[in-house]
Structure formats: structure tokens, C-alpha cells
NUPATOR-788085 format. One line per 10 residues: number of its first residue (from 1); their letters; for each residue y, z, x of N, C-alpha, C. Coordinates in nm, 4 decimals. Each point is the difference from the previous one (the first is absolute). Layout:
# NUPATOR-788085
NUM) a) Y,Z,X,Y,Z,X,Y,Z,X; ...
//
This chain:
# NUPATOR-788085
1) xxxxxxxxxx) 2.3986,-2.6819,0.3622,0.0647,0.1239,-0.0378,0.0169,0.0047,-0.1515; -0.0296,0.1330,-0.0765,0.0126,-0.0191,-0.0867,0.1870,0.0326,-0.0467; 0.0535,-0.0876,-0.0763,0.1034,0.0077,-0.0233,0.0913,0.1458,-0.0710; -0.0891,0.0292,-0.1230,0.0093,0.1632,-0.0240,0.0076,0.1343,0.0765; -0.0955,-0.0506,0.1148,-0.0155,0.1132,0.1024,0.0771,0.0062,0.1017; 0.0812,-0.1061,0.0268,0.0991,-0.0680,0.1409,0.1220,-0.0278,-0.0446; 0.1211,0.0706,0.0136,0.1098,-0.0117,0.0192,0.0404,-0.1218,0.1183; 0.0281,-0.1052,-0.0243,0.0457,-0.1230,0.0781,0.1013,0.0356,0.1153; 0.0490,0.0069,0.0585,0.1341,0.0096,0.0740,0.0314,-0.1387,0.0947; 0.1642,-0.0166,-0.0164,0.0138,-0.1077,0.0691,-0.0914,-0.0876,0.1316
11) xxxxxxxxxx) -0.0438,0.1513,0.0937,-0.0731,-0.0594,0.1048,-0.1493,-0.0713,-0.0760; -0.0772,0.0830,-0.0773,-0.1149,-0.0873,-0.0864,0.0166,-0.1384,0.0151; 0.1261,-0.0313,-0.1171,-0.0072,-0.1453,-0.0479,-0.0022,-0.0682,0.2078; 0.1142,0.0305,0.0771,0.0304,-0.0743,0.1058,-0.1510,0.0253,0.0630; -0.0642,0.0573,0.0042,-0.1291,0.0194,0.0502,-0.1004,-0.1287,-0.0736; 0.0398,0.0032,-0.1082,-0.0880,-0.0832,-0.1038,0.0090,-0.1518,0.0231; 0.1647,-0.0371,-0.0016,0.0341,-0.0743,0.0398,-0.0281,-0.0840,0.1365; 0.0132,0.0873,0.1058,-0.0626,-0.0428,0.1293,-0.1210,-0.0461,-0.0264; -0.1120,0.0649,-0.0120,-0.1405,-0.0093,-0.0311,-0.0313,-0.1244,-0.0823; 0.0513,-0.0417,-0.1451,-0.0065,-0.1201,-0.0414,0.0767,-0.1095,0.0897
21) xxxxxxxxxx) 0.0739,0.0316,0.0679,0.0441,-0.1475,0.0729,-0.0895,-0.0737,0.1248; -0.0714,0.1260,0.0685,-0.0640,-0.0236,0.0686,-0.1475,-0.0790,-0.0830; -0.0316,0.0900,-0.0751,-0.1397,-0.0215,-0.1101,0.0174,-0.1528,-0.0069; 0.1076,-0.0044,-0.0660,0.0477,-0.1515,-0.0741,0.0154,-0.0730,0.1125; 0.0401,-0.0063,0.0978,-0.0468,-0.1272,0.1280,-0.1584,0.0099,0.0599; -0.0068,0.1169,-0.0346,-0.2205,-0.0686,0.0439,-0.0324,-0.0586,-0.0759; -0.0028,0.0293,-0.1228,-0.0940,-0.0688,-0.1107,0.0851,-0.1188,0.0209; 0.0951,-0.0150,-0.0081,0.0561,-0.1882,-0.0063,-0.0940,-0.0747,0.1171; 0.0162,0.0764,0.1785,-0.0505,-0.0426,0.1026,-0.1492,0.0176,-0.0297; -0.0583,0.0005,-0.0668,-0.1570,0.0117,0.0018,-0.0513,-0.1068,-0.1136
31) xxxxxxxxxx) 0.1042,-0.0013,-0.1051,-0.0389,-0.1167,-0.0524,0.0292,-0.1160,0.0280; 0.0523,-0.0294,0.1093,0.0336,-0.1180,0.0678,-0.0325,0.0476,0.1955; -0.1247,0.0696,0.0025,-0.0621,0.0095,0.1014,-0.0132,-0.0854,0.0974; -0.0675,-0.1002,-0.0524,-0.0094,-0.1296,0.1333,0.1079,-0.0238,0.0499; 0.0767,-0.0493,-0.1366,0.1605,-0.0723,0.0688,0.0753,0.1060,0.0960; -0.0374,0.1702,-0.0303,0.0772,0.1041,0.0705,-0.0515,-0.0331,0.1515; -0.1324,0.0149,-0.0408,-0.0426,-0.0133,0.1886,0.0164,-0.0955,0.0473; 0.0031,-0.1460,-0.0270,0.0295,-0.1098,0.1030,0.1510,0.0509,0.0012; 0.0686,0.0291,-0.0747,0.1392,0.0326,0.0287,0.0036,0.0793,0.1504; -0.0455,0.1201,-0.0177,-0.0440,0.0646,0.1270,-0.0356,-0.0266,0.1269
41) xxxxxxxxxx) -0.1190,-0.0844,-0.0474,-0.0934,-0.0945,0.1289,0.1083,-0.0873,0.0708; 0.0427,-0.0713,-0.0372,0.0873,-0.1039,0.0430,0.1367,0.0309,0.0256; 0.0630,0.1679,0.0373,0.1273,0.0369,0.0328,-0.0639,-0.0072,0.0842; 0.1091,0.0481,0.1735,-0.0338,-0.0108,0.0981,0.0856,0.1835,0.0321; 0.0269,0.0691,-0.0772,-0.0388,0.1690,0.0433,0.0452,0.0237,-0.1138; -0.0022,0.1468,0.0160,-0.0084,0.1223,-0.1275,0.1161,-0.0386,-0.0758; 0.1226,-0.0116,0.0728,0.1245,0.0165,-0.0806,-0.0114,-0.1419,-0.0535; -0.0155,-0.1583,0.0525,-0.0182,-0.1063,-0.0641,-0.0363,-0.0110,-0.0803; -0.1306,0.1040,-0.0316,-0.0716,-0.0084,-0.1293,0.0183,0.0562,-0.1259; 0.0851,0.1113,0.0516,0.1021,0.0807,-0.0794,0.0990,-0.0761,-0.0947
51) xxxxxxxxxx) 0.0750,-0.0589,0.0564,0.1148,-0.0732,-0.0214,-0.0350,-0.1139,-0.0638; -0.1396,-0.0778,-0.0018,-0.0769,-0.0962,-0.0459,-0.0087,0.0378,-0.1555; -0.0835,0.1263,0.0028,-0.0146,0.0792,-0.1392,0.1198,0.0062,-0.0729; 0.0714,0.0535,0.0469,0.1154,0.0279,-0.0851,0.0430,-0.1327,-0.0535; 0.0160,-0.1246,0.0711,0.0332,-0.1199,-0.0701,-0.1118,-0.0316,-0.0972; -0.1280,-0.0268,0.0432,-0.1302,-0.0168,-0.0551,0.0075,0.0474,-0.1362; 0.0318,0.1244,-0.0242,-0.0381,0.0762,-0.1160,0.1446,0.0714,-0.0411; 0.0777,-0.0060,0.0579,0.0897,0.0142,-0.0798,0.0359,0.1961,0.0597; -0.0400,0.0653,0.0764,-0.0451,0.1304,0.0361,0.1372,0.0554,0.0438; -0.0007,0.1484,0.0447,0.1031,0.0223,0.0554,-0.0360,0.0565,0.1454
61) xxxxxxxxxx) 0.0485,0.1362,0.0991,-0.0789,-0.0001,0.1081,-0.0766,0.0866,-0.0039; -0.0059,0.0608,-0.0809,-0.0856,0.1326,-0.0613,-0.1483,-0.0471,-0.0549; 0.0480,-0.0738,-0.0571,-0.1178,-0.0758,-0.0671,-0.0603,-0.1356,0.0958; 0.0698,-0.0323,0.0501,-0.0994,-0.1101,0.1236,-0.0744,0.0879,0.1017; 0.0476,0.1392,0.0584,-0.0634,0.0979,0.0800,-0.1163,0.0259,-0.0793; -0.0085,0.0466,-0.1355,-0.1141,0.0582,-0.0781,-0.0807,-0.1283,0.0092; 0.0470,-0.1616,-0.0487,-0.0984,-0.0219,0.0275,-0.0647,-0.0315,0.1373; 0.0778,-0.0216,0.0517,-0.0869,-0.0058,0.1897,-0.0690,0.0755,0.0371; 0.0243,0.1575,-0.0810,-0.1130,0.1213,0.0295,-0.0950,-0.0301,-0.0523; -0.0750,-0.0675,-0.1145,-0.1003,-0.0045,-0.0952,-0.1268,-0.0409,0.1221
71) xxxxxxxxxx) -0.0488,0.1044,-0.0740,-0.1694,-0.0012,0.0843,-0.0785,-0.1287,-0.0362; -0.0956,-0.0423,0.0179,-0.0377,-0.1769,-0.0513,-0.0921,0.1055,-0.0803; -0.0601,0.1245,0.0036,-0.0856,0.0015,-0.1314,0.0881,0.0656,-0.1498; 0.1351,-0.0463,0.0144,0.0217,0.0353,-0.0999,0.0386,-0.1415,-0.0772; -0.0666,-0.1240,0.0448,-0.0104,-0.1219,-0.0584,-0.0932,-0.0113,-0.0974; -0.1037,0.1428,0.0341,-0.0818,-0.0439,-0.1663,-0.0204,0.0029,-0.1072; -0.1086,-0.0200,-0.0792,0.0945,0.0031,-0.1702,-0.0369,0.1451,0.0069; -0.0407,0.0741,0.0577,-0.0065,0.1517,-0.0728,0.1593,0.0753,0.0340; 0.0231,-0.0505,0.1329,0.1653,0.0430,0.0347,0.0717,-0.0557,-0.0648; -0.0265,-0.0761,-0.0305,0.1423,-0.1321,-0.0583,-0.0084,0.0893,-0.1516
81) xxxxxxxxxx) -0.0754,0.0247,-0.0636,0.0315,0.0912,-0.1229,0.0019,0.1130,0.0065; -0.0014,0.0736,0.1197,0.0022,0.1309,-0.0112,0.1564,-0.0263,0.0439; 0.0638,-0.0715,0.0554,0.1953,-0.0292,0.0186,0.0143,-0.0698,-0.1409; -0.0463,-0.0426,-0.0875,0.0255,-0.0950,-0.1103,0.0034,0.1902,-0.0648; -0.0767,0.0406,-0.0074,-0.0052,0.1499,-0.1222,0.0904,0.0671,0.0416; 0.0459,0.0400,0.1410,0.1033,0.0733,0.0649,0.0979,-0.0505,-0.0398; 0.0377,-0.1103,-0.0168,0.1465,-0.0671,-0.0147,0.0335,0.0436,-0.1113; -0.0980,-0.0267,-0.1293,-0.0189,0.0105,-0.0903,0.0338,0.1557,-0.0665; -0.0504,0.1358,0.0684,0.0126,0.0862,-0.0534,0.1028,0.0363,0.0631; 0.0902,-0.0296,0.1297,0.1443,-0.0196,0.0302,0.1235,-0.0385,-0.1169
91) xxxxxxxxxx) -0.0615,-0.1112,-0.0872,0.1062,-0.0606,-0.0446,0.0184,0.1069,-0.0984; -0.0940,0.0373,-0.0658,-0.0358,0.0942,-0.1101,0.0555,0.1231,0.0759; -0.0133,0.0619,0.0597,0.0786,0.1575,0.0675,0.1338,-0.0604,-0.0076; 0.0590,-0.1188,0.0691,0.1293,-0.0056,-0.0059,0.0849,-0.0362,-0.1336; -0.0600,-0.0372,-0.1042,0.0122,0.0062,-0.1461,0.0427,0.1529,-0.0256; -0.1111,0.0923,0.0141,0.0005,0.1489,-0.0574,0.0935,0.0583,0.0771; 0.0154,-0.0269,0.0791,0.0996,0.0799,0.1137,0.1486,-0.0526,-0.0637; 0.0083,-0.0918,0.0141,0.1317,-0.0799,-0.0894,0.0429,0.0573,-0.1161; -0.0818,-0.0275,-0.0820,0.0264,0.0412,-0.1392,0.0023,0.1909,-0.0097; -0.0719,0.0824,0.1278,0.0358,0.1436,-0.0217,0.1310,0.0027,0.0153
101) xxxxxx) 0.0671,-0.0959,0.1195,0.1033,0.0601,0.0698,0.0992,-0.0670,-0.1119; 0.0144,-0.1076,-0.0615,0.0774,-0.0373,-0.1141,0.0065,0.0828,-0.1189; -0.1051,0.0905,-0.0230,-0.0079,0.0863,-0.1445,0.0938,0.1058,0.0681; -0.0341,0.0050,0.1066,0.0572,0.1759,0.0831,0.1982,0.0119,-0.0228; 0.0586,-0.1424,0.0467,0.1337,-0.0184,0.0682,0.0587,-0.0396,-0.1419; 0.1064,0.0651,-0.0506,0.0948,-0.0509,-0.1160,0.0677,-0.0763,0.0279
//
């Protein structure tokens, strides 16, 4: 979004926010891929493996669900940087969004 053209509003940033938290636990779980899936492999059901993650990596339950959803072709390097650029132009929207809504409020 371009920042000039977009008025931010509280829901934005919380929108923004969501979106990088999720972003930010794939790319962690993908760069530590193998270790994610034997993590997986070796629970004995969905929620075990859940609860595995979250210790594993440190996750919350939002973010152990996102990663349990991950498709296996988004293990490759063309996905893994197309979530590495997403995160990326996340962090950057939530910068501009920040700093509108800080210029805006006295």
C-alpha cells in the first residue's frame, strides 16, 4: 500500500499485525524444516504436535495451527522467499502505518 494514498486505521495496523505474526512463525518453521517435521512425525496426533511446536519453537496457538497448515510445497526455496519478501514488505507497511498514525494523534 502506498502510504500517501492510505489512511492507516487502527484495524490496518491489527490486521498488519496478525499477518506478520503468522508470516514470522513460517519463515522461522521452514528454516528449521527438518527439525519441524520430525517434530511432527514423531507426535502421536494433531494436538500433540501442536503443543510440541509451541515448546519446540517457542510459538503460540495461532502460530503452531499456521504452521501445521503449511502445504509441504511451500518448503521450497521459491516459497520460502516468496514468505521471506512477504514478511518483509509486512514489516515495512507496519513501519508506515505506525509512523502515519503517530504523525496523525497529538
Amino acid at each position: 500500500m502506498d502510504d500517501e494514498a492510505h489512511e492507516y486505521t487502527d484495524d490496518d495496523v491489527r490486521r498488519i499485525l496478525e499477518r506478520l505474526h503468522i508470516l514470522q512463525a513460517l519463515h522461522d518453521a521452514l528454516q528449521r524444516w527438518r527439525e519441524v517435521t520430525d517434530v511432527i512425525h514423531s507426535s502421536t496426533s494433531e494436538k500433540h504436535a501442536r503443543g510440541r511446536l509451541r515448546e519446540f519453537m517457542g510459538f503460540d496457538d495461532v502460530q503452531a495451527q499456521a504452521v501445521m497448515d503449511i502445504q509441504v510445497r511451500r518448503a521450497t526455496a521459491e516459497d520460502r522467499e516468496r514468505i521471506r519478501r512477504d514478511l518483509d514488505r509486512m514489516k515495512d507497511e507496519l513501519a508506515i502505518a505506525l509512523e502515519q498514525r503517530r504523525r496523525r494523534r497529538p
